[in-house]
matplotlib code that plots the C-alpha trace (Angstrom):
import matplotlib.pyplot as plt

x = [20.6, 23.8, 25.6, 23.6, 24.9, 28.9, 28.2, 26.7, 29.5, 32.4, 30.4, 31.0, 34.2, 35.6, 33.8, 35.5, 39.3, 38.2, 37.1, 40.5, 42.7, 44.7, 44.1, 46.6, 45.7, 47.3, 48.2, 49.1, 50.5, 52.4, 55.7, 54.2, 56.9, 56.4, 53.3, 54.5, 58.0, 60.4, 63.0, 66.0, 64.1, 60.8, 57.5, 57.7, 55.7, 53.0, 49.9, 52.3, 52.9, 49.4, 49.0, 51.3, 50.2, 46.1, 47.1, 49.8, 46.6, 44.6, 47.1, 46.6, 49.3, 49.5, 51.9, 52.9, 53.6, 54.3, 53.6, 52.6, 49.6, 47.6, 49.0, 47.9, 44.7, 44.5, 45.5, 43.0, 39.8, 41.9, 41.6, 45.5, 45.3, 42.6, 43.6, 45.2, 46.4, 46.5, 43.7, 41.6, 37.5, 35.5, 32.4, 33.9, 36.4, 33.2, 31.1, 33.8, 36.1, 35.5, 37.0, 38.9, 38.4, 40.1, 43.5, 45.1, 44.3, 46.0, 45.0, 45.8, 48.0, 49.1, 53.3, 54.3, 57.5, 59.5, 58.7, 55.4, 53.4, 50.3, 48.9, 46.4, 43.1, 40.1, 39.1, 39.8, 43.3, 44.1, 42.4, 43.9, 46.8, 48.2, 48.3, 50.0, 48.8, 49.1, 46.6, 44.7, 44.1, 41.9, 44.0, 43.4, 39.5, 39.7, 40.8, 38.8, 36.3, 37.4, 37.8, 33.8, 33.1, 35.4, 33.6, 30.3, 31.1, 32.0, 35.7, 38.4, 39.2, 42.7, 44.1, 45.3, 48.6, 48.2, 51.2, 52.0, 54.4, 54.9, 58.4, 58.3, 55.8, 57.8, 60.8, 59.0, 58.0, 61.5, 62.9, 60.3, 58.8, 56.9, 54.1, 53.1, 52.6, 51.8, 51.3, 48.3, 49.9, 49.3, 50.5, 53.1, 54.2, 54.6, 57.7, 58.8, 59.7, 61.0, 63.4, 64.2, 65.2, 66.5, 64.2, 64.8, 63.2, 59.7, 57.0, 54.2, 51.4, 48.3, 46.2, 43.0, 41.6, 41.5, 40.6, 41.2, 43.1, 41.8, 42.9, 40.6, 39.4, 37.9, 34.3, 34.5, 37.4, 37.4, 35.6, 32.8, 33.5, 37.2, 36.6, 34.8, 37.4, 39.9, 38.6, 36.9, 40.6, 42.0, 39.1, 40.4, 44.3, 43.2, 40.9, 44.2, 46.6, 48.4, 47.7, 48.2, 51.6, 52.7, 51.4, 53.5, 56.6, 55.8, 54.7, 51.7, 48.2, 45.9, 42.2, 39.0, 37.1, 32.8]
y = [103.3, 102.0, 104.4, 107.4, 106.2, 106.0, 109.5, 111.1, 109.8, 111.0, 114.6, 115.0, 113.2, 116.1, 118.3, 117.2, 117.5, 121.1, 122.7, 121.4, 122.7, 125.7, 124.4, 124.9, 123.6, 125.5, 122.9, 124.0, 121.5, 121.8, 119.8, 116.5, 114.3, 111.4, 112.8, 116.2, 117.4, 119.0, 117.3, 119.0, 122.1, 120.8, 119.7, 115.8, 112.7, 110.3, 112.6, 115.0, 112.0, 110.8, 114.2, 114.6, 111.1, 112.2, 116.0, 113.9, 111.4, 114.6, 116.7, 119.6, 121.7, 121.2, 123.5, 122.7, 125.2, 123.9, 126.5, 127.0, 125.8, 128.5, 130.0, 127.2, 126.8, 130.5, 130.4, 128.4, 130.7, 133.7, 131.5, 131.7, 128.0, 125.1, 122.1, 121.8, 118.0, 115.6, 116.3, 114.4, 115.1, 117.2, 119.4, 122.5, 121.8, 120.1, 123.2, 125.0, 121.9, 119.3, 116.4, 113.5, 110.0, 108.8, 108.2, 106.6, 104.9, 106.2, 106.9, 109.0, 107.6, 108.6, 108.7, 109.0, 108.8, 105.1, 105.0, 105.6, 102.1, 104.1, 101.5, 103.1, 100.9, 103.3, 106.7, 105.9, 105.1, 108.9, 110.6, 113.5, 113.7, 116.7, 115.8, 118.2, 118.5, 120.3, 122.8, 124.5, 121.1, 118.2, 116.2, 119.0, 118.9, 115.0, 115.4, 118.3, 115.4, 113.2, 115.5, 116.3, 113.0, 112.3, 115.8, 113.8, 110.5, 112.4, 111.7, 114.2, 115.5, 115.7, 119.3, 120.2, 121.4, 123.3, 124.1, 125.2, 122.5, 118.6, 118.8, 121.2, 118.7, 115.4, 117.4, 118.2, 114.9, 113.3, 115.8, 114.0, 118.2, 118.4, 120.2, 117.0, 113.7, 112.5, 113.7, 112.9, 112.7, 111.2, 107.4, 108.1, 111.6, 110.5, 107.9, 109.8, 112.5, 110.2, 108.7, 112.1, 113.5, 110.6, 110.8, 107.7, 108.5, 108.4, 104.9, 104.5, 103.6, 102.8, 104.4, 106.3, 106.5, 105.4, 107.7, 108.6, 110.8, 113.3, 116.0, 118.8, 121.8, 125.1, 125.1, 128.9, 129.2, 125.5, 124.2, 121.2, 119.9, 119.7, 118.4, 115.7, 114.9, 114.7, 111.9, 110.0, 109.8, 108.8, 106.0, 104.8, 105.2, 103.7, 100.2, 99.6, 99.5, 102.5, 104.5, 101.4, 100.9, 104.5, 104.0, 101.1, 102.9, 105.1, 102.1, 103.5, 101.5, 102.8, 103.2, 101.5, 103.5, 102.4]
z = [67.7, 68.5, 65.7, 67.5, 70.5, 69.5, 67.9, 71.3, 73.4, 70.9, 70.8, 74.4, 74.8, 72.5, 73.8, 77.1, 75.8, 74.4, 77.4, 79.5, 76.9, 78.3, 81.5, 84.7, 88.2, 91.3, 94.0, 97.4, 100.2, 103.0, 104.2, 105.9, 105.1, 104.6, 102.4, 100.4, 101.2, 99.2, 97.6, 95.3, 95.2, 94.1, 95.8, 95.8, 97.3, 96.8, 96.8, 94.0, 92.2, 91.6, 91.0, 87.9, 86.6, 86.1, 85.0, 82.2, 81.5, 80.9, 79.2, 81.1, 83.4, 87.0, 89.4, 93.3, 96.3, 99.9, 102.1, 105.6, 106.1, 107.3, 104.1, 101.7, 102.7, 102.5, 99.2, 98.3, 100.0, 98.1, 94.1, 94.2, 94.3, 92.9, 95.0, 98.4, 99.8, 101.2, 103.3, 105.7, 105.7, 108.0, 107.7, 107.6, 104.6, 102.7, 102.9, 100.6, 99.1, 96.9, 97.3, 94.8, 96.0, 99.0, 98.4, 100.9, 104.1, 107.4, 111.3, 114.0, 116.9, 120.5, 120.8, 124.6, 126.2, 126.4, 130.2, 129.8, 130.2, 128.1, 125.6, 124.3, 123.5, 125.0, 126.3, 129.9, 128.8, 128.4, 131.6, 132.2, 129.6, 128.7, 124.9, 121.8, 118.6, 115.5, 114.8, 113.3, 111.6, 111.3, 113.4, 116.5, 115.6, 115.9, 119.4, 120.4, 119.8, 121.5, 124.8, 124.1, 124.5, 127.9, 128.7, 128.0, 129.7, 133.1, 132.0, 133.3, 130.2, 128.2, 128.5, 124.8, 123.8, 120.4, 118.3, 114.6, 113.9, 114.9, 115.5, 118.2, 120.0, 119.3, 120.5, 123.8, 124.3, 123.7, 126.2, 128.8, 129.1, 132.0, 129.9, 128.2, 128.4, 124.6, 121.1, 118.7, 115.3, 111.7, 112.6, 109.4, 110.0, 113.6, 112.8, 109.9, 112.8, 115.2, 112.3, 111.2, 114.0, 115.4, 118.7, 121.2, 123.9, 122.1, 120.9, 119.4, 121.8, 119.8, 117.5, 117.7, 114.6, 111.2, 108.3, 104.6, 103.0, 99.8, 97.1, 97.6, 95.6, 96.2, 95.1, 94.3, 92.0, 90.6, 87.4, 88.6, 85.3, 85.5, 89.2, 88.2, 84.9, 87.2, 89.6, 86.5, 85.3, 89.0, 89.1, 86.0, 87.2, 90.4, 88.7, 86.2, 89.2, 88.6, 91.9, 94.7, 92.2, 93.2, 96.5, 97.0, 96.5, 99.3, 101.6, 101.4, 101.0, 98.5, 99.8, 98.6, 96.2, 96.6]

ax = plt.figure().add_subplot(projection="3d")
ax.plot(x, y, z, "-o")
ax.set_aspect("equal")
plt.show()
């Protein structure tokens, strides 16, 4: 029994390492320093490095883009790209993504002006702000949420400022614009701006939520079975201490996997 057994599991474990030969997974990502940027030319970060580490542990290719956005995620509807990252989970993206186990832990914050006493802790906290955001993303759909449920509550609702890039928002702010009164960004991307840019006139005022971050792949133009190869190799990466190691370069915390 146990010989049958061995002989089973080396059948498909070949058979495994045959069908990812050849192999080349597109990634597209977009520049979200301190997440994917690029650096000398090339796409670089935490999310690219994990990346590289289970395509290297599989011995297949894997390529990089950062795009626009709206253009990577395009992409990936189109099949000019498998994988798009890092993401964060809603319903919409898991009706045509997979998704890789979390990879890292992160939140959403508000980021007001230095004069502003806002310390955010609940929804009555924000009544009336004129809040920016990046969008389309899942950090606008998180606050379109959380206006629904002001909306709900009888609340006066926050009035959302939507633009297609962070800076332009964090700029605004730091210029005390009359047109806004905070920003909802990625905690991390957030101060990486601030630092960046060398913004003074703009804090931190508490966060909003906490979430996880994932690799995802287009269920139309990506391979189940290389899908699921590819997070049975990050589970193993993760259990020996490999991905919280390349995590911890980053500052970054690696999430739980269940």
């Amino acid at each position: 029994m146990k010989k049958k057994s061995f002989l089973i599991f080396i059948s498909l474990w070949i058979g495994l390492m045959t069908s990812v030969e050849g192999i080349e997974l597109k990634f597209n990502t977009q520049d979200f320093a301190p997440f994917s940027y690029e650096a000398d030319g090339v796409v670089a970060g935490p999310a690219v490095d994990i990346i590289k580490k289970i395509c290297s542990e599989m011995q297949i290719k894997c390529s990089f883009r950062l795009l626009p956005w709206r253009r990577a995620q395009q992409e990936m509807k189109n099949g000019k790209a498998h994988g798009m990252f890092l993401i964060g989970w809603n319903k919409k993206r898991s009706k045509w993504l997979y998704l890789s186990p979390p990879i890292t832990k992160s939140q959403y914050s508000f980021f007001v002006p230095q004069n502003n006493p806002l310390y955010y802790k609940k929804t009555t906290d924000i009544v009336g702000y004129r809040v920016g955001v990046y969008g389309e993303s899942n950090t606008s759909e998180s606050l379109e949420e959380l206006k629904n449920q002001m909306i709900e509550s009888n609340l006066q609702p926050i009035k959302i400022i939507m633009k297609y890039d962070d800076i332009i928002l964090f700029n605004m702010l730091n210029n005390e614009n009359r047109n806004i009164d905070a920003v909802y960004s990625n905690t991390k991307v957030g101060y990486a701006i601030i630092n960046q840019r060398h913004l003074k006139n703009i804090r931190h005022a508490g966060i909003h939520k906490k979430l996880n971050y994932y690799i995802g792949f287009s269920k139309q133009y990506t391979d189940k079975a290389i899908v699921n190869q590819f997070n049975a190799t990050f589970k193993k990466l993760h259990k020996n201490g490999v991905i919280p190691t390349i995590l911890n370069k980053y500052n970054m915390e690696a999430a739980k996997i269940e």
